[in-house]
C-alpha positions as CSV (number, residue, x, y, z in Angstrom):
1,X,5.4,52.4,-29.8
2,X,1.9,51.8,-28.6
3,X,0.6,54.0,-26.0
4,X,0.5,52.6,-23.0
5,X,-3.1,51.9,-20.8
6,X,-3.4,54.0,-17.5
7,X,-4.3,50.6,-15.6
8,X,-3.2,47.7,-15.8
9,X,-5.1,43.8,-14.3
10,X,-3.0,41.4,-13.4
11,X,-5.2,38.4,-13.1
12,X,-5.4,36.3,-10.5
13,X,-7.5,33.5,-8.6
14,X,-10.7,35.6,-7.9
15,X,-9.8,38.9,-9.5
16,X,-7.0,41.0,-9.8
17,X,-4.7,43.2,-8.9
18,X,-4.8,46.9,-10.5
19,X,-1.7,49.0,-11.2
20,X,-1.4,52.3,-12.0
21,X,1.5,52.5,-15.0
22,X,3.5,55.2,-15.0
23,X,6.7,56.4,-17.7
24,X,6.8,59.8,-16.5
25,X,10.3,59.6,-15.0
26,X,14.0,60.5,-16.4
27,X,14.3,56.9,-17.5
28,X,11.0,56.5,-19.0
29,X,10.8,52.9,-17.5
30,X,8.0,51.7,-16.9
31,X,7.1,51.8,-13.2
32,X,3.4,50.0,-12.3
33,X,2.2,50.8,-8.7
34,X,-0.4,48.7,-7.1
35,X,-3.5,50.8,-6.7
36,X,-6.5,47.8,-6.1
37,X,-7.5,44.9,-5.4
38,X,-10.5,43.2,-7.3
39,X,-12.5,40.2,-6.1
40,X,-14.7,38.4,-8.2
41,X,-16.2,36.3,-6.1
42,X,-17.8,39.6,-4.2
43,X,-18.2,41.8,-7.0
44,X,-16.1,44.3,-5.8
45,X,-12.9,46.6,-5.3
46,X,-11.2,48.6,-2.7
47,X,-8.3,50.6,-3.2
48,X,-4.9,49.5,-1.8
49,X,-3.5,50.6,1.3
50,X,-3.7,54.2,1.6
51,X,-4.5,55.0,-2.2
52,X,-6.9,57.7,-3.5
53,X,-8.8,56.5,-6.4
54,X,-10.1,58.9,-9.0
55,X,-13.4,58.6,-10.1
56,X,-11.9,57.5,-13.7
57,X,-9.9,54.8,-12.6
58,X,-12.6,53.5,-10.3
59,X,-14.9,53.9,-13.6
60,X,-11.7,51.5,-15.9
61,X,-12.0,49.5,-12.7
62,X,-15.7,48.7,-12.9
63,X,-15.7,48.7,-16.3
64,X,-13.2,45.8,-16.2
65,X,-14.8,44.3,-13.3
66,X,-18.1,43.8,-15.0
67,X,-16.5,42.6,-18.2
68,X,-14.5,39.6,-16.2
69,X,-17.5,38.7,-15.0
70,X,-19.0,38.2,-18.6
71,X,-15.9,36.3,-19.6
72,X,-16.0,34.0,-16.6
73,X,-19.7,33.7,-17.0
74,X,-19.0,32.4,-20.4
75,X,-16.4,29.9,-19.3
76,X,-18.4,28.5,-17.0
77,X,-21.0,27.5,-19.4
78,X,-18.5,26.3,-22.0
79,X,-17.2,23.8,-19.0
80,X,-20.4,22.9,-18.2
81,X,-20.9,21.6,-22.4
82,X,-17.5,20.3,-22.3
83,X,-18.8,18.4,-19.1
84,X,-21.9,17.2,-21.3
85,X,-19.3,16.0,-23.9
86,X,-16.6,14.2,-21.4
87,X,-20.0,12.5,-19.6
88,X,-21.1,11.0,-23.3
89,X,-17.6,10.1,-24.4
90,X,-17.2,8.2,-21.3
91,X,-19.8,6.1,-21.7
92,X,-18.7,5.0,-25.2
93,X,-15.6,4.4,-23.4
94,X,-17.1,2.2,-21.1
95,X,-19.1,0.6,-23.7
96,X,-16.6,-0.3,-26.0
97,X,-12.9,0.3,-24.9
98,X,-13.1,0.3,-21.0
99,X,-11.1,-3.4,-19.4
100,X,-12.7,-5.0,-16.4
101,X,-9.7,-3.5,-14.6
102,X,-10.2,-0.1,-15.9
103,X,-13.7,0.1,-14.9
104,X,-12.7,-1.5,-11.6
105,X,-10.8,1.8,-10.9
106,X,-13.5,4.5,-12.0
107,X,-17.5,2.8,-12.0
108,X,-17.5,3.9,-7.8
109,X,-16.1,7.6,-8.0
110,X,-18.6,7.9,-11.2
111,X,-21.6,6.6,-9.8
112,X,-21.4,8.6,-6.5
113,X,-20.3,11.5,-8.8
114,X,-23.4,11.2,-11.3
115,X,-25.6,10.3,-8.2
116,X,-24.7,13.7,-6.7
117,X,-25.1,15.4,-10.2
118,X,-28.4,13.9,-10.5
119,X,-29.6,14.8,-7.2
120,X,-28.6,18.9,-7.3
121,X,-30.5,18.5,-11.1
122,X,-33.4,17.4,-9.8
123,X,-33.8,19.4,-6.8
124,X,-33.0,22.5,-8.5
125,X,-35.1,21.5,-11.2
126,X,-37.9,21.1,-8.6
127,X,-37.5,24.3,-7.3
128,X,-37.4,26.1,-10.7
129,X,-41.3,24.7,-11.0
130,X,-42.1,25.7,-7.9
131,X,-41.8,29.2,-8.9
């Protein structure tokens, strides 16, 4: 059998929740204790309730911290091209498949979308010569 990490993350919505994984009982089950919380959003993590980190695990812990933040980093740009892609094969849509009735539904929610789209661009775009 593999040898088992020390810590494990549980992902969640803006981080995770560490547990400390322990077999070292008559059983050897696997027992996983909560140890810390990690938020992504903050860049951060604080031990749970009343639990001493060591300076390794808070070392795992920032390790792994830094590396989600890579990966999410990464997803967010891939959205963003996929974004690019689903803009240009709408408008084909709308050029050449798209009913009266199907635009109908979407041209309003589109236009105020790519109006607010445009406007963020440009400002930011601004501000970026600015500099």
């Amino acid at each position: 059998m593999t040898e088992l990490p020390e810590l494990y993350f549980r992902v969640r919505e803006n981080g995770a929740a560490v547990f400390r994984i322990n077999t070292a009982n008559r059983e050897r089950r696997i027992e996983m204790d909560q140890i810390a919380v990690v938020n992504t959003n903050r860049g951060d993590f604080k031990a749970q309730g009343d639990t001493a980190l060591t300076p390794a695990e808070e070392q795992v812990i920032g390790d792994w911290l830094q590396a989600r933040l890579n990966v999410l980093a990464t997803r967010d740009m891939d959205n963003i091209h996929r974004a690019i892609d689903h803009l240009n094969l709408t408008a084909q849509w709308a050029q050449a498949k798209a009913t009266d009735a199907q635009l109908e539904q979407v041209t309003d929610d589109l236009l105020m979308a790519m109006h607010d789209l445009r406007s963020v661009l440009v400002r930011k775009k601004a501000d970026r010569l600015q500099d």
